[in-house]
C-alpha positions, 0 to 999 in steps of 0.5 A, spaced: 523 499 484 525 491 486 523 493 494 516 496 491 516 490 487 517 485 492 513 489 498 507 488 492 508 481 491 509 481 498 501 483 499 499 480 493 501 473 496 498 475 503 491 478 501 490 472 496 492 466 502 487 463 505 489 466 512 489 473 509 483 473 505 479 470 512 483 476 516 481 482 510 473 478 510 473 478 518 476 486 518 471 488 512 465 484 515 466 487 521 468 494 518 460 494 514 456 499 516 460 503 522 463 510 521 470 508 521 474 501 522 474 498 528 481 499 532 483 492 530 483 493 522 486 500 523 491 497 528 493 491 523 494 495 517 497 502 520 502 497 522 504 493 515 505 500 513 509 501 519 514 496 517 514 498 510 517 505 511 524 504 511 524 502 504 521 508 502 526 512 507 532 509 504 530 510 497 530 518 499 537 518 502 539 515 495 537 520 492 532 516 488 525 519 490 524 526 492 527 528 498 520 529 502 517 523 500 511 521 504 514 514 506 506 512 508 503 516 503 507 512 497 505 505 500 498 506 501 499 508 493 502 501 493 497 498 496 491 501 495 490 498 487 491 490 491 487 492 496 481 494 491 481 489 487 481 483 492 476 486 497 472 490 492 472 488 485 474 480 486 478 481 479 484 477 479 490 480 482 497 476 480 504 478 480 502 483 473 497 487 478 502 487 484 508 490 478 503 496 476 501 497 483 509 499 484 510 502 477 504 507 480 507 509 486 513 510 483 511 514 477 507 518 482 513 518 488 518 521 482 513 526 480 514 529 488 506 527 489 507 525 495 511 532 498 508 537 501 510 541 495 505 536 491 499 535 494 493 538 493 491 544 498 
């Protein structure tokens, strides 16, 4: 829970510095209007999950998530209420925010959502 906790805290304080708010204000702006985001958006965010799966990876090898747990699926689960609330809602995002996001995507990796077995057909 510590490592989800500080990957959270991690993006909180990157989304909400004046270099990440300019990086997701040009990504989003640059996004509006188009069928899909551009190459560049998706290269920037696929990679920071890329960086995130071992933590999710060694957690399974410890038997402290369900073995089959869909390391990216877990961390867009992390990520996603940070991510809503800074580029969708404006509400304020702190460390509280960053907790229950990694509250939640824990909760929903223990419950097997993110295995084969529990996801939806």
């Amino acid at each position: 829970m510590r490592y989800l906790r500080a990957l959270a805290r991690s993006l909180f304080a990157w989304a909400t510095s004046a270099s990440g708010r300019a990086i997701l204000a040009v990504m989003v702006s640059t996004a509006a209007g188009l069928p899909a985001p551009p190459n560049s958006a998706r290269h920037v965010f696929r990679d920071r999950i890329r960086q995130t799966l071992p933590v999710v990876t060694r957690a399974v090898a410890r038997g402290e998530l369900p073995e089959g747990t869909d390391p990216a699926e877990m961390i867009k689960t992390l990520v996603a209420p940070i991510y809503f609330r800074v580029l969708i809602t404006g509400e304020r995002v702190d460390d509280e925010t960053a907790d229950a996001a990694a509250r939640l995507a824990l909760a929903g990796a223990r419950a097997g959502l993110f295995t084969e077995h529990g996801r939806a057909p």
